[in-house]
Structures are given as structure tokens and as C-alpha cells.
PQR file with spaces between the fields and no chain letter, atoms N, CA, C, O and H, PARSE charges and radii, in Angstrom:
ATOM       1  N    UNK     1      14.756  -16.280   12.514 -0.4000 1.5000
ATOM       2  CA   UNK     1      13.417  -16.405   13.057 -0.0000 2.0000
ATOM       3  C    UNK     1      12.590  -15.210   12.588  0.5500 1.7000
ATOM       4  O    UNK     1      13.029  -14.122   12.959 -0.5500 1.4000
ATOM       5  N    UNK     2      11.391  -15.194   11.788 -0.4000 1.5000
ATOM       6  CA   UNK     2      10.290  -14.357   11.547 -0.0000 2.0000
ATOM       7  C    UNK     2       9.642  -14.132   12.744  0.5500 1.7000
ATOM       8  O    UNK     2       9.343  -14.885   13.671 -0.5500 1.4000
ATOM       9  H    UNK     2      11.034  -16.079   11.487  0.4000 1.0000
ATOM      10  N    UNK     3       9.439  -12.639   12.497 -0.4000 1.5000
ATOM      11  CA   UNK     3       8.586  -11.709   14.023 -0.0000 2.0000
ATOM      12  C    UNK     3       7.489  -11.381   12.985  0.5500 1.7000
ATOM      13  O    UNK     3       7.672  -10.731   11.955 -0.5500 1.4000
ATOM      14  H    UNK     3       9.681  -12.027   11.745  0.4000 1.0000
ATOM      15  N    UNK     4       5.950  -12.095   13.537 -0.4000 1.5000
ATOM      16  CA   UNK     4       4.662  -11.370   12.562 -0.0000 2.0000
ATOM      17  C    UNK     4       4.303  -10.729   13.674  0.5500 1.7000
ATOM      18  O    UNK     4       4.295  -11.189   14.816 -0.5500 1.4000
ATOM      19  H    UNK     4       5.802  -12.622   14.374  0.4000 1.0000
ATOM      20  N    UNK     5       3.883   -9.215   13.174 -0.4000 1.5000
ATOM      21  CA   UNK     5       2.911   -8.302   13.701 -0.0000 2.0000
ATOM      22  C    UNK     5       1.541   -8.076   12.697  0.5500 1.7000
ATOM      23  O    UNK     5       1.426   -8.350   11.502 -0.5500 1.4000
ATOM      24  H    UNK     5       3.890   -8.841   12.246  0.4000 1.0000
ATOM      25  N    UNK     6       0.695   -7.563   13.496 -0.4000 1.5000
ATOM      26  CA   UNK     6      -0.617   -7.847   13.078 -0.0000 2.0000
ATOM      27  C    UNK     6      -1.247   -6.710   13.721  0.5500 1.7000
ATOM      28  O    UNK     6      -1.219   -6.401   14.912 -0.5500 1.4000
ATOM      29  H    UNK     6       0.788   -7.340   14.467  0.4000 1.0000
ATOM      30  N    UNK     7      -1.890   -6.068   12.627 -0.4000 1.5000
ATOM      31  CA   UNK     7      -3.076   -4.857   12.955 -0.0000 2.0000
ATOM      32  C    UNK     7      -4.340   -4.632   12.598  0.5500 1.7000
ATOM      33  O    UNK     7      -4.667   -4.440   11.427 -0.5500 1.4000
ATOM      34  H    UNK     7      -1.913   -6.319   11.660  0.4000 1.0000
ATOM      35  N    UNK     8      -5.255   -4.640   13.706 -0.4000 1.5000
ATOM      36  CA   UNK     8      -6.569   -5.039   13.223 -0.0000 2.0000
ATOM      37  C    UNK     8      -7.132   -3.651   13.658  0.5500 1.7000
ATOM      38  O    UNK     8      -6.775   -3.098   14.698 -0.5500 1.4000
ATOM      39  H    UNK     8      -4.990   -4.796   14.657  0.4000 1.0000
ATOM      40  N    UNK     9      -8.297   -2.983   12.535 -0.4000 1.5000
ATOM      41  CA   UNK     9      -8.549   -2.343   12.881 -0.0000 2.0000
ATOM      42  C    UNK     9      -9.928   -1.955   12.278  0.5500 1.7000
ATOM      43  O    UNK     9      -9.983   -1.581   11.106 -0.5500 1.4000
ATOM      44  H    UNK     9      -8.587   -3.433   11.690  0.4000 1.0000
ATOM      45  N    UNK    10     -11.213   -2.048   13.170 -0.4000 1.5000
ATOM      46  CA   UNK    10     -12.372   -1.460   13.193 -0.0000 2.0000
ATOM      47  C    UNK    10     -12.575   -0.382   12.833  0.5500 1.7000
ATOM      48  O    UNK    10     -11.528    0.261   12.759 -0.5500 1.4000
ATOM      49  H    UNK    10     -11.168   -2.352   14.122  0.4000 1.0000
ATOM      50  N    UNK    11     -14.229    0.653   12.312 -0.4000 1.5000
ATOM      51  CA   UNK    11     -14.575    2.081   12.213 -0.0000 2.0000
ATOM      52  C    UNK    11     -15.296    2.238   13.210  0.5500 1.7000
ATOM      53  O    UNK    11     -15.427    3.397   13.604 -0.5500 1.4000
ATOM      54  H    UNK    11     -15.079    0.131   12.372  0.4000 1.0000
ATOM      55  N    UNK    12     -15.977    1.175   13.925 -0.4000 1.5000
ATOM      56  CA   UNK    12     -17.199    1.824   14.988 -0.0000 2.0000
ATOM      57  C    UNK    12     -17.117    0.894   16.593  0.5500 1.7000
ATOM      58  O    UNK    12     -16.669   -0.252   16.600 -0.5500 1.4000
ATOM      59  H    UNK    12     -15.871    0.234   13.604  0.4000 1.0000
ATOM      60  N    UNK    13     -17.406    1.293   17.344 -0.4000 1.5000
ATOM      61  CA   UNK    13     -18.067    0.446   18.324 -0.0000 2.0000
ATOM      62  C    UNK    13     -18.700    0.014   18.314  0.5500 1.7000
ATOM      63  O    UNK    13     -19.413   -0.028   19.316 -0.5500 1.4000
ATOM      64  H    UNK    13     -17.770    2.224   17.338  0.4000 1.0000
ATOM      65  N    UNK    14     -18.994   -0.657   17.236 -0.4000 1.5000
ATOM      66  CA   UNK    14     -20.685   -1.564   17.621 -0.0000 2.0000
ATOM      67  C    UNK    14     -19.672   -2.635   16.828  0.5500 1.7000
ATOM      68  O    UNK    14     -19.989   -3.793   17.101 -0.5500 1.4000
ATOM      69  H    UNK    14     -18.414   -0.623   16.422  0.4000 1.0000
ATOM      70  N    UNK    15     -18.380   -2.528   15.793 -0.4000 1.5000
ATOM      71  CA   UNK    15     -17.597   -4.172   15.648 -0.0000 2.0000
ATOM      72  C    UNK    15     -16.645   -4.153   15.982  0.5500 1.7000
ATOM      73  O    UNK    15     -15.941   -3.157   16.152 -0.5500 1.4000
ATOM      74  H    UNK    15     -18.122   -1.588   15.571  0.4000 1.0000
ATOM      75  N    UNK    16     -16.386   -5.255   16.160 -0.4000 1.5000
ATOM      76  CA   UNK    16     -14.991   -6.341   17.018 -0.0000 2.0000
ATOM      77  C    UNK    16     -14.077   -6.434   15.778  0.5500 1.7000
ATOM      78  O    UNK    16     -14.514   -6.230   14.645 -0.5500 1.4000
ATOM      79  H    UNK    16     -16.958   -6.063   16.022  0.4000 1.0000
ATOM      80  N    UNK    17     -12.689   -6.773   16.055 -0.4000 1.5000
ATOM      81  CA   UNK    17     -11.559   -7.120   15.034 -0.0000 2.0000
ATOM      82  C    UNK    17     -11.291   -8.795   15.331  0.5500 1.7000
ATOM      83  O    UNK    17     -10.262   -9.366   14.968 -0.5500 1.4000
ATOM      84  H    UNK    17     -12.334   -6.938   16.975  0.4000 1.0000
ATOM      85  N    UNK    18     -12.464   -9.496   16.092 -0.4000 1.5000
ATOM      86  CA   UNK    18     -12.426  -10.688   16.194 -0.0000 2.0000
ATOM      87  C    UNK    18     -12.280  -11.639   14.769  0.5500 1.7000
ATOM      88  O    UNK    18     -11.433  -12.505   14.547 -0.5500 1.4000
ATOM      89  H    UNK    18     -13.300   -9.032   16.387  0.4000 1.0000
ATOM      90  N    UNK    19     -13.385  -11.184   13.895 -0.4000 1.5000
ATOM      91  CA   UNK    19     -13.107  -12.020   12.479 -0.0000 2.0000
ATOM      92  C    UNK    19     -11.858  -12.076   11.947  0.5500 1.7000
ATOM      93  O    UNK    19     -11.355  -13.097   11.479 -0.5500 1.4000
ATOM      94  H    UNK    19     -14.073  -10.482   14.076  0.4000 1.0000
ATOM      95  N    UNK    20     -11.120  -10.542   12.031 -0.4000 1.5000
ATOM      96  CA   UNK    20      -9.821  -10.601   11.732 -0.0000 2.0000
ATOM      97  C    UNK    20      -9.012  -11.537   12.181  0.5500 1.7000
ATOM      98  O    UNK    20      -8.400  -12.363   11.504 -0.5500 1.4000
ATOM      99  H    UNK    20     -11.529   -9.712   12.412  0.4000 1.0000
ATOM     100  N    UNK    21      -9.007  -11.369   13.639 -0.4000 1.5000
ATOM     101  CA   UNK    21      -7.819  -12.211   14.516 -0.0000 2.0000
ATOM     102  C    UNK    21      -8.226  -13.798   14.080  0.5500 1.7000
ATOM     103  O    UNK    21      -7.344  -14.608   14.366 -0.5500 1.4000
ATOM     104  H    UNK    21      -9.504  -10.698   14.189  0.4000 1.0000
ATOM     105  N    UNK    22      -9.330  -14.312   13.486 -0.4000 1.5000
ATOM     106  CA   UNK    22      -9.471  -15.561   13.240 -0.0000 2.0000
ATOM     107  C    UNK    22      -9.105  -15.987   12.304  0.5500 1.7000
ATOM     108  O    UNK    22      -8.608  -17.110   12.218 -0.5500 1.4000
ATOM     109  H    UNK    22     -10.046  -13.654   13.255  0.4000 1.0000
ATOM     110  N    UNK    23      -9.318  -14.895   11.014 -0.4000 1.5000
ATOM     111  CA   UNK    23      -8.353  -14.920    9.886 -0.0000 2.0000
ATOM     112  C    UNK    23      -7.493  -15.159    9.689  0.5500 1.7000
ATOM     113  O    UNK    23      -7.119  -15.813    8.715 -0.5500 1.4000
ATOM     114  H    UNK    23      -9.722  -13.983   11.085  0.4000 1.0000
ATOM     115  N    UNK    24      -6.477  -14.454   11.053 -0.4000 1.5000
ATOM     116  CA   UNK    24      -5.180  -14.278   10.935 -0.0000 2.0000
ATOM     117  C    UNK    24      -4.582  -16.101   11.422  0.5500 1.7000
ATOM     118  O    UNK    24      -3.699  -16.869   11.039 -0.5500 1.4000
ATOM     119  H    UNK    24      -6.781  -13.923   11.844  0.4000 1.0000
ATOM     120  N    UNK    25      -5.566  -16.111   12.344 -0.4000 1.5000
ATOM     121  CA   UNK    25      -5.131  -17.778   12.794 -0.0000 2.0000
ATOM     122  C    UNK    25      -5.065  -18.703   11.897  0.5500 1.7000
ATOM     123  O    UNK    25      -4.063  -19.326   11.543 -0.5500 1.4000
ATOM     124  H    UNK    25      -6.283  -15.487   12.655  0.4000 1.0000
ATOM     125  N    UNK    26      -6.451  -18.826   11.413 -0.4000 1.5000
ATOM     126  CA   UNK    26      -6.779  -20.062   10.535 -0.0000 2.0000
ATOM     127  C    UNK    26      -5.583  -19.551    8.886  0.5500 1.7000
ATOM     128  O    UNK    26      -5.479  -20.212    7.853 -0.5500 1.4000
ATOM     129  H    UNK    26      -7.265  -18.321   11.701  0.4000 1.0000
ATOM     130  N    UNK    27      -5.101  -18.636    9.110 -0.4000 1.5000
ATOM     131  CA   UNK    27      -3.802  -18.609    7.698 -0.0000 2.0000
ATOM     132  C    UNK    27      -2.897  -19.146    8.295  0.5500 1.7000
ATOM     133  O    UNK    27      -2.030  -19.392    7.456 -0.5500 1.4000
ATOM     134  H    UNK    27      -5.185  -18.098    9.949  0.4000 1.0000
ATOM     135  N    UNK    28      -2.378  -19.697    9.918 -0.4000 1.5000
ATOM     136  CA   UNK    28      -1.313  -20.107    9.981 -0.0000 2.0000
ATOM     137  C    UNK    28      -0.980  -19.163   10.846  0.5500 1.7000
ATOM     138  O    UNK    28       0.139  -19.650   11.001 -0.5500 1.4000
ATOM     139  H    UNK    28      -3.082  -19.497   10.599  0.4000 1.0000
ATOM     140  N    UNK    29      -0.964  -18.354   11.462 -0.4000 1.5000
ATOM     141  CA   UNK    29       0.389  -17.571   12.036 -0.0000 2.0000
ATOM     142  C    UNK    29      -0.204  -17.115   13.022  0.5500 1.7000
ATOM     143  O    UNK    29      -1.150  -16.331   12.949 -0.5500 1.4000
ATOM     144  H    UNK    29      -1.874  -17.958   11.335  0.4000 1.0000
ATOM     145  N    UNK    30       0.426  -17.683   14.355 -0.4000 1.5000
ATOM     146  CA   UNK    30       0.332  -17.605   15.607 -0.0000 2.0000
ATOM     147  C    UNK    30       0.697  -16.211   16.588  0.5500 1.7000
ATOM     148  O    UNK    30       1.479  -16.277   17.536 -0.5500 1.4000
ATOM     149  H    UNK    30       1.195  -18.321   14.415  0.4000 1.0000
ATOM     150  N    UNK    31       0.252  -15.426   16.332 -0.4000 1.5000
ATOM     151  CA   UNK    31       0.895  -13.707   16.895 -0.0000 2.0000
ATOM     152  C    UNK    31       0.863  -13.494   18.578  0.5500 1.7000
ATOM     153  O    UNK    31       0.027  -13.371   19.474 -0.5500 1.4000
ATOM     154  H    UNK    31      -0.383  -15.372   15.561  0.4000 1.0000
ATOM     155  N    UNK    32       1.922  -13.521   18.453 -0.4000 1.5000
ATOM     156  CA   UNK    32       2.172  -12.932   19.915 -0.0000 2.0000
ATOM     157  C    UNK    32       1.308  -11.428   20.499  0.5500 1.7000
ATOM     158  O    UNK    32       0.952  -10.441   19.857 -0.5500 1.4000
ATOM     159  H    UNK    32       2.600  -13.620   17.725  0.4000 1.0000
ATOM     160  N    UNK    33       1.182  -11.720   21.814 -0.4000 1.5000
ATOM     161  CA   UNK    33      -0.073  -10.707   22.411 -0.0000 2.0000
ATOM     162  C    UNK    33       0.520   -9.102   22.358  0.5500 1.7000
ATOM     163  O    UNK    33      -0.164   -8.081   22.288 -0.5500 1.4000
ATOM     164  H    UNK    33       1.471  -12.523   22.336  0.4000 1.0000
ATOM     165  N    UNK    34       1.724   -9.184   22.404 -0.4000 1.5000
ATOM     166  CA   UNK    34       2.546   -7.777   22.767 -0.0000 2.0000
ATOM     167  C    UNK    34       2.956   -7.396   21.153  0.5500 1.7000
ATOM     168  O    UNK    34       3.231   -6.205   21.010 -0.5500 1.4000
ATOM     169  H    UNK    34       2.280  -10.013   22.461  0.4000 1.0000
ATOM     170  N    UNK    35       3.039   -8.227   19.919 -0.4000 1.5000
ATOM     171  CA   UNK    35       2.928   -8.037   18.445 -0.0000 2.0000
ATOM     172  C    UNK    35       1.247   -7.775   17.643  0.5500 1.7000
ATOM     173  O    UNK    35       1.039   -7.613   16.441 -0.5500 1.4000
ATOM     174  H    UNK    35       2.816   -9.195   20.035  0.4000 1.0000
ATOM     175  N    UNK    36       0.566   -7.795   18.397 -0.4000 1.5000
ATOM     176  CA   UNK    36      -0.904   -7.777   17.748 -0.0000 2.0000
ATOM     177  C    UNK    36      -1.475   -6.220   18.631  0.5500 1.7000
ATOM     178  O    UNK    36      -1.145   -5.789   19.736 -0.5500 1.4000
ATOM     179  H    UNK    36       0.736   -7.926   19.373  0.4000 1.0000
ATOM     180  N    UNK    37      -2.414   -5.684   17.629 -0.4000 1.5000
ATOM     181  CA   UNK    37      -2.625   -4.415   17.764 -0.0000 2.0000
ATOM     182  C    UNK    37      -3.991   -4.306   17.294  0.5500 1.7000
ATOM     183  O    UNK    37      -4.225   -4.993   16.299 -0.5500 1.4000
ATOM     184  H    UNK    37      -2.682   -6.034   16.732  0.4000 1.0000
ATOM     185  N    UNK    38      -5.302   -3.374   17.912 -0.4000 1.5000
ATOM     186  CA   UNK    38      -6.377   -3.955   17.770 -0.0000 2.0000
ATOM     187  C    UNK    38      -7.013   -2.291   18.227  0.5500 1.7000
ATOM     188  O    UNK    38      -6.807   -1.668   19.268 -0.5500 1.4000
ATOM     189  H    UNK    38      -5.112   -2.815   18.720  0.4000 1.0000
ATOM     190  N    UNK    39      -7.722   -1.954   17.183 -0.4000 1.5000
ATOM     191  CA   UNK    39      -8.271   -0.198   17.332 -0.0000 2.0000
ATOM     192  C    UNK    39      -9.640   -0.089   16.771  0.5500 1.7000
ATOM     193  O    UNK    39     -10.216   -0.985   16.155 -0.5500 1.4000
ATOM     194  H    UNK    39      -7.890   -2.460   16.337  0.4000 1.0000
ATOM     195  N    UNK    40     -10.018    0.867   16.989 -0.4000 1.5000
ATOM     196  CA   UNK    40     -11.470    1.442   16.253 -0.0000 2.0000
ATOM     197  C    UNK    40     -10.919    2.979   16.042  0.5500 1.7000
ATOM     198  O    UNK    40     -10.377    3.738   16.845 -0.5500 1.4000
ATOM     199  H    UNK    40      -9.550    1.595   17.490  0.4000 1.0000
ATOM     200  N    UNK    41     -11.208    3.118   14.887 -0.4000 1.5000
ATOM     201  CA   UNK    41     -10.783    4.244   14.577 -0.0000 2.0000
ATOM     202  C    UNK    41     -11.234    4.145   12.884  0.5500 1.7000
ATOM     203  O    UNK    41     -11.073    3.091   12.270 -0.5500 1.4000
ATOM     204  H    UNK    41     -11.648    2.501   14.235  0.4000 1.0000
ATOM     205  N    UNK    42     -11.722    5.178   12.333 -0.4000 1.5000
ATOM     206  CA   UNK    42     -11.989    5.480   11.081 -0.0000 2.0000
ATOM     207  C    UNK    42     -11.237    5.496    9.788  0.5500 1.7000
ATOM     208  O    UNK    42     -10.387    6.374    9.635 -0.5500 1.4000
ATOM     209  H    UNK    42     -11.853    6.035   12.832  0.4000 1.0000
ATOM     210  N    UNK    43     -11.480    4.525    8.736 -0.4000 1.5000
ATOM     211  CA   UNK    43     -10.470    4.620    7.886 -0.0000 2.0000
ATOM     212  C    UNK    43      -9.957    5.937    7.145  0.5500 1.7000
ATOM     213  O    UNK    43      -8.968    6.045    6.420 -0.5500 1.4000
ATOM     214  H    UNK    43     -12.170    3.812    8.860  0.4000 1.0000
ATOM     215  N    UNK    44     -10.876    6.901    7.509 -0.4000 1.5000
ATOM     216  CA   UNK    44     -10.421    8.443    7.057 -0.0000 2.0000
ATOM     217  C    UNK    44      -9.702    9.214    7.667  0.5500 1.7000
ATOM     218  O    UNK    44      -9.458   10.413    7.526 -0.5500 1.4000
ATOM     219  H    UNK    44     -11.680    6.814    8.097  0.4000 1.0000
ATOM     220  N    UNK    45      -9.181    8.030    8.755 -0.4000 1.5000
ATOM     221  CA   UNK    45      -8.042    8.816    9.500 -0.0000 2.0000
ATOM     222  C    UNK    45      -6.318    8.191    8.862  0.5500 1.7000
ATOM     223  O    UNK    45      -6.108    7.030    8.511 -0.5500 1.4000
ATOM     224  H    UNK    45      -9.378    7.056    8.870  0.4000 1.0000
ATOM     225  N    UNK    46      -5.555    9.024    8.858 -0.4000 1.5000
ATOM     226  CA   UNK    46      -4.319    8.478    7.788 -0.0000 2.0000
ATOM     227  C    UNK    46      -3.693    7.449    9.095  0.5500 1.7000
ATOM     228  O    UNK    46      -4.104    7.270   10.242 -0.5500 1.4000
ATOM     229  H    UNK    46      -5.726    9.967    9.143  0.4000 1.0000
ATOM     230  N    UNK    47      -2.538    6.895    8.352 -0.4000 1.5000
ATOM     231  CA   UNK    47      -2.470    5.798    9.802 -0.0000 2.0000
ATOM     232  C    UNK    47      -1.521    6.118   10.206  0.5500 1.7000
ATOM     233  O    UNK    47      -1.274    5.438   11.201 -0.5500 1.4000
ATOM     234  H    UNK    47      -2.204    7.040    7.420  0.4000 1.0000
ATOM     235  N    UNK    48      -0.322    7.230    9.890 -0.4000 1.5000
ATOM     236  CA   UNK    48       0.671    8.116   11.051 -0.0000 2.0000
ATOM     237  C    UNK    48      -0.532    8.868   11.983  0.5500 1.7000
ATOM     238  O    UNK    48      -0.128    9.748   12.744 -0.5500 1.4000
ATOM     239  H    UNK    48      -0.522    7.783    9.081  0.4000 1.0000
ATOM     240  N    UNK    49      -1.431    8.686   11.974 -0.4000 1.5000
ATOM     241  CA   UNK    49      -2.576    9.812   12.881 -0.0000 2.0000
ATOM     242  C    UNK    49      -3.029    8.323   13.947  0.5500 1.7000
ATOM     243  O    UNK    49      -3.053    8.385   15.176 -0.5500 1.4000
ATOM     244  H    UNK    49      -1.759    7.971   11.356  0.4000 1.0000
ATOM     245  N    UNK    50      -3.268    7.394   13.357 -0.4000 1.5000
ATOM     246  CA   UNK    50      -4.027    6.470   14.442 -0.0000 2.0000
ATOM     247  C    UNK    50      -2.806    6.124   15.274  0.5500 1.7000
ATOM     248  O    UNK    50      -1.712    5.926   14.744 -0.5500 1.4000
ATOM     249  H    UNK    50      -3.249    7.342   12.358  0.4000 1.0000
ATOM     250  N    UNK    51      -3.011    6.050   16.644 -0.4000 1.5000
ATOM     251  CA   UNK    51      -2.276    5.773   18.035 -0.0000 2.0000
ATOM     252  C    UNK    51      -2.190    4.480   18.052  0.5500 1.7000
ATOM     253  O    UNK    51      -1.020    4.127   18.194 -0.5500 1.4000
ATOM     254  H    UNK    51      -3.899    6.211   17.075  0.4000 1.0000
ATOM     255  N    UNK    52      -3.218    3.278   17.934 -0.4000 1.5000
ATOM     256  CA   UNK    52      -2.552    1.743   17.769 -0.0000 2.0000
ATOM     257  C    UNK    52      -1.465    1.980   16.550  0.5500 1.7000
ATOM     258  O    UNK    52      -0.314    2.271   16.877 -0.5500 1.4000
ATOM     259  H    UNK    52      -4.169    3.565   17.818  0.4000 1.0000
ATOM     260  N    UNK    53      -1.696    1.900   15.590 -0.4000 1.5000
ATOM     261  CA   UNK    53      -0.521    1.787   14.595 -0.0000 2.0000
ATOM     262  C    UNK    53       0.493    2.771   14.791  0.5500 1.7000
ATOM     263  O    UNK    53       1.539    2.847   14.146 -0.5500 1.4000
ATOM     264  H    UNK    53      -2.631    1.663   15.324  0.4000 1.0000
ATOM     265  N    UNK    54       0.333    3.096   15.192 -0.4000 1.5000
ATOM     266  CA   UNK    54       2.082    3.948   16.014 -0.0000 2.0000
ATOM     267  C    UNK    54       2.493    3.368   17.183  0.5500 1.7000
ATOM     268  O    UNK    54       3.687    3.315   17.478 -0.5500 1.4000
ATOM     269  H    UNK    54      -0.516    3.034   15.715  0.4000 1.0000
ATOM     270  N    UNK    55       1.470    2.849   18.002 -0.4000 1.5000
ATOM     271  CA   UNK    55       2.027    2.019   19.301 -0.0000 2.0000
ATOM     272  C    UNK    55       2.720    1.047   17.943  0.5500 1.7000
ATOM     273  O    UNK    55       3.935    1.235   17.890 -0.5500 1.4000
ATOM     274  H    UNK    55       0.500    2.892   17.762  0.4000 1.0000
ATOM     275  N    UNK    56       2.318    0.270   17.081 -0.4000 1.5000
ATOM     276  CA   UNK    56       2.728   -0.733   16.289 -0.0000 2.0000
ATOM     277  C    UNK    56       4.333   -0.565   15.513  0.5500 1.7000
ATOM     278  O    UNK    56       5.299   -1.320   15.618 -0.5500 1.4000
ATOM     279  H    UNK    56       1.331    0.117   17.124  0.4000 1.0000
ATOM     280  N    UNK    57       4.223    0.457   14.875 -0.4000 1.5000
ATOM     281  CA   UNK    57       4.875    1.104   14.163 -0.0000 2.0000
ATOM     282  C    UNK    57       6.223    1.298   15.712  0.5500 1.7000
ATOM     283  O    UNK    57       7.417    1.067   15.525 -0.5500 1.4000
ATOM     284  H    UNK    57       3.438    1.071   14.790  0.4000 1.0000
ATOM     285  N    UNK    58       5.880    1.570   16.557 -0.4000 1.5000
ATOM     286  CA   UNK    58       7.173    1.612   17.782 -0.0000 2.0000
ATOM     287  C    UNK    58       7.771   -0.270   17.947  0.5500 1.7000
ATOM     288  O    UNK    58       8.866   -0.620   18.389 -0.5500 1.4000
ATOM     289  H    UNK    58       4.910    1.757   16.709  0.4000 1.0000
ATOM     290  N    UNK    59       6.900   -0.986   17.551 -0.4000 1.5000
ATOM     291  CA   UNK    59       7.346   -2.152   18.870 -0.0000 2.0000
ATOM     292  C    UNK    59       8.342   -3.114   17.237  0.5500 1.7000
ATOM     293  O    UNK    59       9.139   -4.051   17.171 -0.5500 1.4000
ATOM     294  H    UNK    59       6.011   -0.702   17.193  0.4000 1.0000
ATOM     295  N    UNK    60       7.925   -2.530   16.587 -0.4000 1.5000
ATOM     296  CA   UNK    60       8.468   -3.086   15.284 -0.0000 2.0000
ATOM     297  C    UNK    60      10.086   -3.444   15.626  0.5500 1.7000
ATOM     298  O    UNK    60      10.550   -2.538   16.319 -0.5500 1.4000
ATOM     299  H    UNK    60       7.278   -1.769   16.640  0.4000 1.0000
ATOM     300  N    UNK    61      10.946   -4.361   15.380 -0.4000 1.5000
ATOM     301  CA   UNK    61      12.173   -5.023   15.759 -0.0000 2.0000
ATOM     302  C    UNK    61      12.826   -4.603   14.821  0.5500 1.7000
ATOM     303  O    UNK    61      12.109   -4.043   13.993 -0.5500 1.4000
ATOM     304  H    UNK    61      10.570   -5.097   14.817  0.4000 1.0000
ATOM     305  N    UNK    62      14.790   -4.632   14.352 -0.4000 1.5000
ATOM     306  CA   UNK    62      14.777   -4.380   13.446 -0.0000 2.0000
ATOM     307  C    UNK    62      15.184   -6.237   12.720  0.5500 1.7000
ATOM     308  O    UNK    62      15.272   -6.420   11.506 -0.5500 1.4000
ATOM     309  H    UNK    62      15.373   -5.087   15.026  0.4000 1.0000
């Protein structure tokens, strides 16, 4: 059985990672709520530094 995780991630508060998550649907793949990960945070930040993708980077299975 395949486990998809999914990380969406914004630069500002003024956008949503909604287009993403629709993306991610309409390709097919149904992500579980506790596998999907969803931030604002600046792409000039490295992504061992952003806190969603390390919450992400933890829940990862082996």
C-alpha cells in the first residue's frame, strides 16, 4: 500500500495553498488530513528551517 504525503506551501498571508490542494486532487490522489501539510513561510527560508516540513519530514512512515 502507497502512503502520499503532500506539502503545500505559501510566501504571504494574503494566499491560500487551496489551488494546490486542488491540484493535488484533480491528479488523482486522495491525501489523508494527518499526511498533508500546509504553511506560509518564504521560499528563502531552507526547508530543514521551515516547522511544517519538519512536522512533515517527522510523520513520514518507513
Amino acid at each position: 500500500m502507497s502512503r502520499v504525503f503532500a506539502y503545500c506551501r505559501v510566501s504571504t498571508l494574503d494566499q491560500t495553498t487551496q489551488n494546490q490542494r486542488l491540484e493535488i486532487k484533480a491528479a488523482g490522489f486522495a491525501i489523508e488530513a494527518r499526511r498533508l501539510i500546509e504553511e506560509t513561510v518564504s521560499g528563502s527560508v531552507a526547508a530543514k528551517q521551515r516547522p511544517g516540513f519538519m512536522r512533515l519530514i517527522d510523520r513520514l512512515e518507513p
